[in-house]
C-alpha positions in Angstrom: 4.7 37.9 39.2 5.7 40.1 36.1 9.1 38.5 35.9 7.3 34.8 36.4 4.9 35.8 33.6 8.0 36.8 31.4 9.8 33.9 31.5 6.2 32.0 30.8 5.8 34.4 27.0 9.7 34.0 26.5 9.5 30.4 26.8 5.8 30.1 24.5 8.0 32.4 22.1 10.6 29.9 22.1 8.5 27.1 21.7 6.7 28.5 18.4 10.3 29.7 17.2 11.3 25.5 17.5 8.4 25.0 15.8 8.6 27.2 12.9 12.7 25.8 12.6 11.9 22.0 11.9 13.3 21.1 8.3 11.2 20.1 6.0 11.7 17.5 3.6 11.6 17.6 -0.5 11.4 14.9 -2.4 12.1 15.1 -5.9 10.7 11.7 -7.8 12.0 11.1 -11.0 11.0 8.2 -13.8 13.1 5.5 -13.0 16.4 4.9 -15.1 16.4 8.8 -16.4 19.5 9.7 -18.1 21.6 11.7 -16.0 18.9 11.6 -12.5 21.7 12.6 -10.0 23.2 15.2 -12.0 19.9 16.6 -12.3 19.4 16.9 -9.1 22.5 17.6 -7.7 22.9 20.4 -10.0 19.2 21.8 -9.6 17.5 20.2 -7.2 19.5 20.6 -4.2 20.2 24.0 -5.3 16.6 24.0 -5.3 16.5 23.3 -1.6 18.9 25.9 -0.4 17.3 28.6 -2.3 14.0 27.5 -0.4 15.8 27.4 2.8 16.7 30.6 2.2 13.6 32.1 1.2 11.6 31.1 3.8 13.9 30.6 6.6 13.7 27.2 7.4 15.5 24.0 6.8 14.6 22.3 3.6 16.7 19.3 3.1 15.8 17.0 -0.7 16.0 13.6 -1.3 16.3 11.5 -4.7 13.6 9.3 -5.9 13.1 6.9 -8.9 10.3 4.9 -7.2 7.4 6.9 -8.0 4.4 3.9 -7.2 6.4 4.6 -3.7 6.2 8.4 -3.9 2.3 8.3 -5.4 1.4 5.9 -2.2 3.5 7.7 0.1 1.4 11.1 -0.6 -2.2 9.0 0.2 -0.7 9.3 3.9 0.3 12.6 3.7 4.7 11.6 4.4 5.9 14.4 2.3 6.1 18.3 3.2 7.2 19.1 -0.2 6.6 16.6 -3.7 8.3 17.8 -6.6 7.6 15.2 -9.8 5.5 14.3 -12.8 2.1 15.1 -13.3 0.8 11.6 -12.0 2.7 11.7 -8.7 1.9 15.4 -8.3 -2.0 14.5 -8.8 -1.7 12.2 -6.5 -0.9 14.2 -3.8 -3.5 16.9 -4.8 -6.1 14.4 -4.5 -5.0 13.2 -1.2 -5.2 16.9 0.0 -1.6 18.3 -0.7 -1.9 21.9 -2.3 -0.1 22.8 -5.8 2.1 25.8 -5.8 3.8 26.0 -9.0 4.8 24.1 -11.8 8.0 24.2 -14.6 7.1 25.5 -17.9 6.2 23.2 -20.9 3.8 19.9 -21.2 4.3 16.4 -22.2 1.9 13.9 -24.0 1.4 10.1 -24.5 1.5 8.4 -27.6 0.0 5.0 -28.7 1.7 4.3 -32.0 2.0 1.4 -33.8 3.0 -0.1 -37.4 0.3 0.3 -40.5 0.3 -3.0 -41.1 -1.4 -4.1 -37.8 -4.6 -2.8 -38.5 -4.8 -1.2 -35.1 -6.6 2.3 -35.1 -8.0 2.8 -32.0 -7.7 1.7 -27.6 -10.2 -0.6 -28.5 -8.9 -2.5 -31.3 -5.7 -3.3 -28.6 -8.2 -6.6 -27.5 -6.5 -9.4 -27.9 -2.6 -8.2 -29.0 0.9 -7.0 -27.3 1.2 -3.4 -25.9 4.7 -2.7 -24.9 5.8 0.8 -22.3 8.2 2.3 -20.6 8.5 1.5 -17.1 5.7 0.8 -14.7 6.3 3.4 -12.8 6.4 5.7 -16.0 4.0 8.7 -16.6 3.6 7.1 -20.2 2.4 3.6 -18.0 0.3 5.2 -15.9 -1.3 7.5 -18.7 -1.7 3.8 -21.0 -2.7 1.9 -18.2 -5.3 4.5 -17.0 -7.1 4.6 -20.5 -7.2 1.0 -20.5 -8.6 0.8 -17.7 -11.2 3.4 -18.6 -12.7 1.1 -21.0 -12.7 -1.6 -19.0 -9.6 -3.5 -21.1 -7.2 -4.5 -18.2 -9.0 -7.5 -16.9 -7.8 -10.7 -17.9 -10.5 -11.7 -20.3 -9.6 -8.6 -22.8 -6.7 -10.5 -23.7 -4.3 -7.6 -23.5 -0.7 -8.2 -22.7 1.4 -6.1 -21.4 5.6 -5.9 -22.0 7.6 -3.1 -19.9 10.6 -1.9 -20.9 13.7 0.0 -19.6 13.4 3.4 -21.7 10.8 4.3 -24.4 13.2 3.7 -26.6 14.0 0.4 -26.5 9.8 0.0 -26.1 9.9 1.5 -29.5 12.8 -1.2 -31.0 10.7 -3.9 -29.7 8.0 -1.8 -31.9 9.5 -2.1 -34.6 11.0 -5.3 -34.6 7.2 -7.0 -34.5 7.8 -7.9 -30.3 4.6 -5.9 -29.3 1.9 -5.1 -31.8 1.5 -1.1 -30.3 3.4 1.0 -27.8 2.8 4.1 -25.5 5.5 6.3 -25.0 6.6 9.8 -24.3 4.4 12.0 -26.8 7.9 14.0 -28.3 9.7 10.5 -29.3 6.5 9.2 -30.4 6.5 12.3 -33.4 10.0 11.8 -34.0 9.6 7.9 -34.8 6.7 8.6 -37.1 9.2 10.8 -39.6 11.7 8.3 -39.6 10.3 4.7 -38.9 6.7 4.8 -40.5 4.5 3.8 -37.4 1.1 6.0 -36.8 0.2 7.2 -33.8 -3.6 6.3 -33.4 -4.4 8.3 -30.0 -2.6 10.8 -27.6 -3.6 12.1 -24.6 -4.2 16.1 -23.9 -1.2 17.7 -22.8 -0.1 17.3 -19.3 2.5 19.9 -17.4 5.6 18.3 -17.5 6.7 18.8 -13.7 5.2 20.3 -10.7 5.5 21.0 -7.1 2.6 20.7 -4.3 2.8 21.0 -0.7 1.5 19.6 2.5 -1.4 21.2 3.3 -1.3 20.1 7.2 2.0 22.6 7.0 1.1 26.0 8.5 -0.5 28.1 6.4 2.3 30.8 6.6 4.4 27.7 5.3 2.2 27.1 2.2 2.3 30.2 1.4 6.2 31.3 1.6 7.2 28.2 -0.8 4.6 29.4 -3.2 5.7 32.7 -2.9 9.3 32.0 -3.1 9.0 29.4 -6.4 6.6 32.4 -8.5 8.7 35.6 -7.4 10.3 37.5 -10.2 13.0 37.2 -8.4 13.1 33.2 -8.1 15.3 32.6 -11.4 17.5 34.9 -10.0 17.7 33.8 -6.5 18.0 29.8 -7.9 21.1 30.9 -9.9 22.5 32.3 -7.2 22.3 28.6 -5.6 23.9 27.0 -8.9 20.6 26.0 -10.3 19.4 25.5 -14.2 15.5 25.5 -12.6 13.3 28.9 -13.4 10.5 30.0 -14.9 8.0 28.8 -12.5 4.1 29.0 -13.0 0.9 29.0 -11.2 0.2 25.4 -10.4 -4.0 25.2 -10.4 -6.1 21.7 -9.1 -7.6 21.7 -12.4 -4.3 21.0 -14.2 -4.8 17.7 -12.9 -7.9 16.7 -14.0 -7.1 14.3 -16.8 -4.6 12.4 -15.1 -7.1 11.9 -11.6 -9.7 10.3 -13.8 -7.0 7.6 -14.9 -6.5 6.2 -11.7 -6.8 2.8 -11.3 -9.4 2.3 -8.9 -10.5 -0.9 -6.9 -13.8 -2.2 -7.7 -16.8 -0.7 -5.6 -17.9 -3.8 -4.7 -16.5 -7.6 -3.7 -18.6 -10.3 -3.7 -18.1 -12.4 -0.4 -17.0 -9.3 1.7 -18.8 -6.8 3.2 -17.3 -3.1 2.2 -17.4 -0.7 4.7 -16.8 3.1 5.8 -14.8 4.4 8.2 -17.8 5.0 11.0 -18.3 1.0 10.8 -14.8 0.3 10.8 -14.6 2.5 14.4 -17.6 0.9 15.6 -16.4 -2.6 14.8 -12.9 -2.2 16.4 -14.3 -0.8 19.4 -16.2 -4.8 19.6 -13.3 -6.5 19.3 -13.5 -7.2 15.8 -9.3 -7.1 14.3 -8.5 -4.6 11.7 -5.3 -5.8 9.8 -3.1 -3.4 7.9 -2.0 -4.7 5.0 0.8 -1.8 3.9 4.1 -2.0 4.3 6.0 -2.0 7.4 7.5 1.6 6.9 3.7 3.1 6.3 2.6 1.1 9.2 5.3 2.6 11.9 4.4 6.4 10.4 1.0 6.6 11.0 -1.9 4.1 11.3 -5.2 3.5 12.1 -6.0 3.4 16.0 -5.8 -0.5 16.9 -4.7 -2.0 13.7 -2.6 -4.7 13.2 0.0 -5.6 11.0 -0.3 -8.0 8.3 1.4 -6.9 5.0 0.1 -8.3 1.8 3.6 -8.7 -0.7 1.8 -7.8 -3.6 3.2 -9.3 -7.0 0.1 -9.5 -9.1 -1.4 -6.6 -11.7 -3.5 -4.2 -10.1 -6.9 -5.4 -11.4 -9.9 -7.8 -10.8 -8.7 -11.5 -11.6 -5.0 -11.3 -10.5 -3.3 -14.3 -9.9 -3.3 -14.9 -6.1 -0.4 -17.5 -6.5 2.2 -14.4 -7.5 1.3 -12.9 -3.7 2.4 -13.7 -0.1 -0.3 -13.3 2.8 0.1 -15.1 5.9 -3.8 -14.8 7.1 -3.8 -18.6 7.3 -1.1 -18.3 10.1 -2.4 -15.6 12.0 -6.2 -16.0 11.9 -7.2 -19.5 12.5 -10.6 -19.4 12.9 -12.3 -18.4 9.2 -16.1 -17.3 11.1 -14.3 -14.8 12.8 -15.1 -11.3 11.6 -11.7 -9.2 10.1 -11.7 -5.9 8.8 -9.0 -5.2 5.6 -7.8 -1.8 5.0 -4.7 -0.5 3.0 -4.0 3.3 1.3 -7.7 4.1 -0.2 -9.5 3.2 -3.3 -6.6 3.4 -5.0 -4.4 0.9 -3.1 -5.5 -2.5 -4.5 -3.5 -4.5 -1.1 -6.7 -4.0 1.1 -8.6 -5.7 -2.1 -6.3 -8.9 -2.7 -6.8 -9.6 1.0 -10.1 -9.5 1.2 -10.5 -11.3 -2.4 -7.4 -13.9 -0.6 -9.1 -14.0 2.6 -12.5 -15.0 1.1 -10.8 -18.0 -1.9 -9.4 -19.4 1.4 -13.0 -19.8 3.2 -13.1 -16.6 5.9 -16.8 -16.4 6.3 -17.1 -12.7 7.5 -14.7 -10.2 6.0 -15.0 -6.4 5.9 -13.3 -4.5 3.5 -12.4 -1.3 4.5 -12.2 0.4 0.6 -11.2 4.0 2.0 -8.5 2.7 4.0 -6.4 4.9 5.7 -7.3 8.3 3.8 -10.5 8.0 5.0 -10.1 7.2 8.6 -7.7 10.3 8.5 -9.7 12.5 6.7 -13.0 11.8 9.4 -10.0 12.8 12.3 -10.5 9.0 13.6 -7.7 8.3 15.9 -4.2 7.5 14.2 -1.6 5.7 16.4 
């Protein structure tokens, strides 16, 4: 009996030492078409890696990324153990219930700038004229597009139009070549421009930590706090050059360092005329009926986790994120699958922030379906209320 319940602890023992061993990813996002990206990370970021591996003795294996809309949806459902990236990816996942650990020292700021001549002197006077920026997938983008969107400027009728461009720099040429009437850009490049081209800058944001890491919180809690404890050791600058890696200096990483760029999100209308928008509890009730509840991510998001029941439909989504996109730039092939536009259908995509969920419904309802629910929280919801993922 004593020897059966031996081999019963050695084997539990073995069990959490398997469970403790998994490897745990890193992803590193990084704005798209940075100079020198893979030396970068080869040179600090894998280094990174092993040093964590070796502080908290576990796998840690990194990956690459310069598609950060890919990275910010992919922390809404949680896919990352580890997010290292700028402050709008980072925020992201703090708002979908990641944790921050620690950060890299210095900030960053976004510029507006734009010549004297245009008359342009504040966000509101951009009604009506060209605003040029870096990539979409840019911090400056997201920071511009944000405080658009705060004052209600990115709808149609504001008559703002947007340019995006491969650097800042070449956002800046098109500047000052009369292509765009104002540009946002990197806050640093923005200051150097006005000493030697002229242009004003006529707002910039406060000043946002430049890089950060945040972690899963559904690791263990003995996880959580190793990484943090390994990235803000004394010891950590050290222990990263021992690994061939540039990277020290980490800092506390606190919530509230993220509170500027979390009230810039660009969130879906509260409301859609024609549909009916409803929580989680209704969405469970209404499945259990019979009533379909079509996913409308993408395929990859769909196979990792989703909601108990759902179906796939992907929405291809072309269109600007905002109310009064053109429907014609998107593929949705409701007409093929539901037939019968009286019967009920439930919408859901990545949360209020995820505008697929919204197209459909707004799609579904310009096509003549009579009964649509839009689920707004989507799938952070249903997760968060422990409804049953499949």
């Amino acid at each position: 009996m004593r020897h059966s319940i031996a081999r019963i602890i050695a084997y539990a023992c073995g069990l959490l030492a398997c469970a403790n061993a998994f490897a745990l990813t890193l992803t590193v996002a990084i704005e798209p078409l940075a100079e020198g990206a893979n030396q970068a990370f080869v040179y600090d970021y894998l280094p990174l890696a092993r040093y964590l591996s070796a502080s908290i003795g576990q796998p840690v294996s990194a990956t690459l990324s310069r598609e950060l809309a890919r990275e910010i949806v992919a922390t809404r459902s949680g896919s990352h153990d580890i997010i290292v990236g700028p402050a709008h990816v980072v925020g992201s996942a703090v708002r979908y219930g990641y944790v921050p650990v620690a950060g890299l020292p210095g900030d960053v700021t976004v510029a507006f700038v734009t010549r004297p001549q245009s008359g342009i002197k504040t966000l509101e006077n951009l009604r009506g004229k060209k605003l040029g920026m870096p990539s979409i997938e840019s911090l400056a983008s997201f920071v511009a597009l944000g405080e658009m969107n705060t004052r209600k400027m990115m709808a149609k009728d504001a008559g703002v139009t947007i340019s995006n461009y491969r650097t800042h720099e070449i956002a800046l040429h098109a500047l000052e070549q009369g292509f765009v009437d104002a540009v946002a850009i990197d806050g640093e490049a923005a200051k150097a421009a006005v000493k030697t081209s002229g242009i004003i800058v006529f707002f910039e944001s406060p000043p946002i930590r430049r890089f950060g890491v945040a972690v899963n919180s559904h690791l263990p809690l003995d996880v959580q706090a190793r990484i943090r404890d390994a990235l803000l050791s004394p010891k950590a600058a050290a222990g990263l050059r021992a690994e061939g890696s540039a990277l020290g200096g980490f800092k506390p990483l606190a919530v509230e360092e993220f509170a500027y760029v979390s009230k810039l999100t660009y969130l879906t209308p509260t409301f859609l005329p024609g549909a009916t928008v409803v929580g989680a509890d209704k969405v469970d009730e209404l499945i259990r009926s019979g009533v379909p509840c079509y996913d409308v991510r993408t395929d990859a998001e769909y196979k990792a986790h989703h909601i108990a029941g759902a179906k796939f439909l992907p929405y291809a989504e072309h269109s600007k994120k905002e109310v009064g996109f053109d429907r014609g730039a998107d593929k949705f092939d409701l007409l093929e699958t539901v037939k019968d536009k009286n019967a009920p259908i439930i919408f859901s995509c990545n949360g209020e922030e995820c505008w697929k969920s919204y197209k459909a419904s707004t799609w579904a309802i310009a096509n003549g379906y009579k009964n649509v629910f839009w689920f707004r929280g989507g799938f952070p919801e249903w997760r968060s209320r422990r409804f049953a993922l499949e």
